[in-house]
Structure formats: structure tokens, C-alpha cells
N, C-alpha and C positions, 0 to 999 in steps of 0.2 A: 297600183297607181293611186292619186289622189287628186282632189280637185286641182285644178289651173293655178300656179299662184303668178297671177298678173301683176306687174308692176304698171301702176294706175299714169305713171307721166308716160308712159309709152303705147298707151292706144290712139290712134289715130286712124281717123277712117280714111278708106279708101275714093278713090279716084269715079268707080260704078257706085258709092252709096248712097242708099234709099236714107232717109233721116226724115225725122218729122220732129218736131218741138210741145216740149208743153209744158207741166209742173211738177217735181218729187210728192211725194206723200211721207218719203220718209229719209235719213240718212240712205245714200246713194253713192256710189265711188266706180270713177269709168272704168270699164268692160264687163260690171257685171249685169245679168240676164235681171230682165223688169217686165210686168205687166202694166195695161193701166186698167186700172180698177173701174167701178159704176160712177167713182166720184171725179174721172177725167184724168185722175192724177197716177204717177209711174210709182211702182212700187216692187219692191224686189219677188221673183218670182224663185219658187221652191214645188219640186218635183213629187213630193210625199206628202203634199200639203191636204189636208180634208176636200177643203173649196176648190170648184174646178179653176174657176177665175187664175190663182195664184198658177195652176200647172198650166198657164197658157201665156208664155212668155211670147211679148210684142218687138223686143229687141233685147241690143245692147247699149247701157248709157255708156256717152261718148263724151259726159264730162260729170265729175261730183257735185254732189247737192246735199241741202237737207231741207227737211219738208218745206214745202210753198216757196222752193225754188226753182229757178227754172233749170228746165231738163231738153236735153239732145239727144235723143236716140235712133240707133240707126238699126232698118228693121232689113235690110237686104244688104245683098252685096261685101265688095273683099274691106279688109277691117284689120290693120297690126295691131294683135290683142294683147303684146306687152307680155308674154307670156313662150314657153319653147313651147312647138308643136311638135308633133309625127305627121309629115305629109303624107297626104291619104287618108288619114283616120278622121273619123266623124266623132263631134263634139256634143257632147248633150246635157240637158239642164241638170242641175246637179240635186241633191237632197238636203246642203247646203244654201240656204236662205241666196240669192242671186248668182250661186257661184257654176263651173263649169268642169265639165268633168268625160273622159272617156268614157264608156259604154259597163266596161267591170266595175266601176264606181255605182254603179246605181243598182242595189239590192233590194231586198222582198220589200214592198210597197212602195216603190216609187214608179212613176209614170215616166216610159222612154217616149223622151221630146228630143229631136236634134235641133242641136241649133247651128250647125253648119259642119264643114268640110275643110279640115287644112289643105289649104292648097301650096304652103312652102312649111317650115319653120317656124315662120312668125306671122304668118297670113291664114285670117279664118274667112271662110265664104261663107257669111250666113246665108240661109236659108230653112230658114224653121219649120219642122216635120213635126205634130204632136200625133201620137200613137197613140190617144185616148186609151191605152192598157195599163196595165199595173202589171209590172214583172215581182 
């Protein structure tokens, strides 16, 4: 398998979502996985990244940006990620700069972080799990 390819006009959060606001750091495009950094601002999060900060994804943005713009991210809760799922199967930050990916996707150096659960097809529950390991 490979990363998620979401189609960015069809994320929409869900009805239970957590969402908090604030500002890009960088080009940003909805559903994909974002930290926020020490300087306040969201910025795409990656799994194999050096810095711990980057493998500690806060959500998923829920609408595009580019830097010093405003940002919607939703850090809980069910989320149509624009994208097909496998119900049941757990989603995890990818090695890929923001992107998301099944669990075989993430090879020698990257940190298994889940970032949620399909709960249909097109429905993700996040719930973000970071496994501070390196597989």
C-alpha cells in the first residue's frame, strides 16, 4: 500500500470534533497530519524526521493554507478524510512530510504514531497514539 491520496474538497469534520484554530508555518492542504511547532504555528508533521517535535502530530488540517495563515485543525474525533479507507484498520503518520499511511508503509526509521481508526470507508476516528519508537 501507499500513503492515503485524499482528495483535499472532501474532508470534513465530523459532528464529535475536537478542532482548535491558529496559524500555518507553511503550505498546508486539508487532511493532512500537522504539528505546532515552539513558534505557535502548524506545520506538516513527518514520521522519520530527526526533531522529535515534527513526529508529534496535533491533528489534522481541516482547511488549506500557506504560511501566516489561518489554520483549523481538528485534534479528536470522527473526520471524512476524502480518501477510501479499510474499516477497522488503524492509520498512521506517514514518512511522507503531512501524509497518512497504513502501518506496512512505515519502514526502518520511522516512528509508529497512529493517528486514528477507520471506523467506515470514509470515516477516520482520530485519536493520536505516538509510540516514541522507531521501527
Amino acid at each position: 500500500m501507499a500513503d492515503l491520496a485524499i482528495t483535499a474538497a472532501n474532508v470534513v469534520q465530523g459532528a464529535d470534533a475536537v478542532v482548535e484554530d491558529g496559524w500555518f508555518g507553511e503550505a498546508v492542504t486539508q487532511g493532512q497530519a500537522v504539528y505546532r511547532a515552539s513558534d505557535g504555528k502548524y506545520y506538516k508533521a513527518d514520521c522519520d524526521s530527526a526533531t522529535a517535535a515534527v513526529r508529534s502530530p496535533r491533528g489534522l488540517a481541516l482547511n488549506a493554507g500557506s504560511a501566516n495563515q489561518p489554520a483549523r485543525v481538528q485534534t479528536k474525533g470522527k473526520i471524512t478524510i476524502g480518501a477510501t479507507l479499510t474499516a477497522g484498520l488503524a492509520y498512521y503518520l506517514s514518512k511522507t512530510a503531512g501524509g497518512l499511511c497504513p502501518v506496512a508503509d512505515i519502514a526502518a526509521g520511522g516512528y509508529a504514531t497512529i493517528i486514528g481508526i477507520a471506523t467506515s470507508t470514509t470515516e477516520l476516528k482520530i485519536n493520536i497514539t505516538e509510540s516514541g519508537v522507531a521501527v
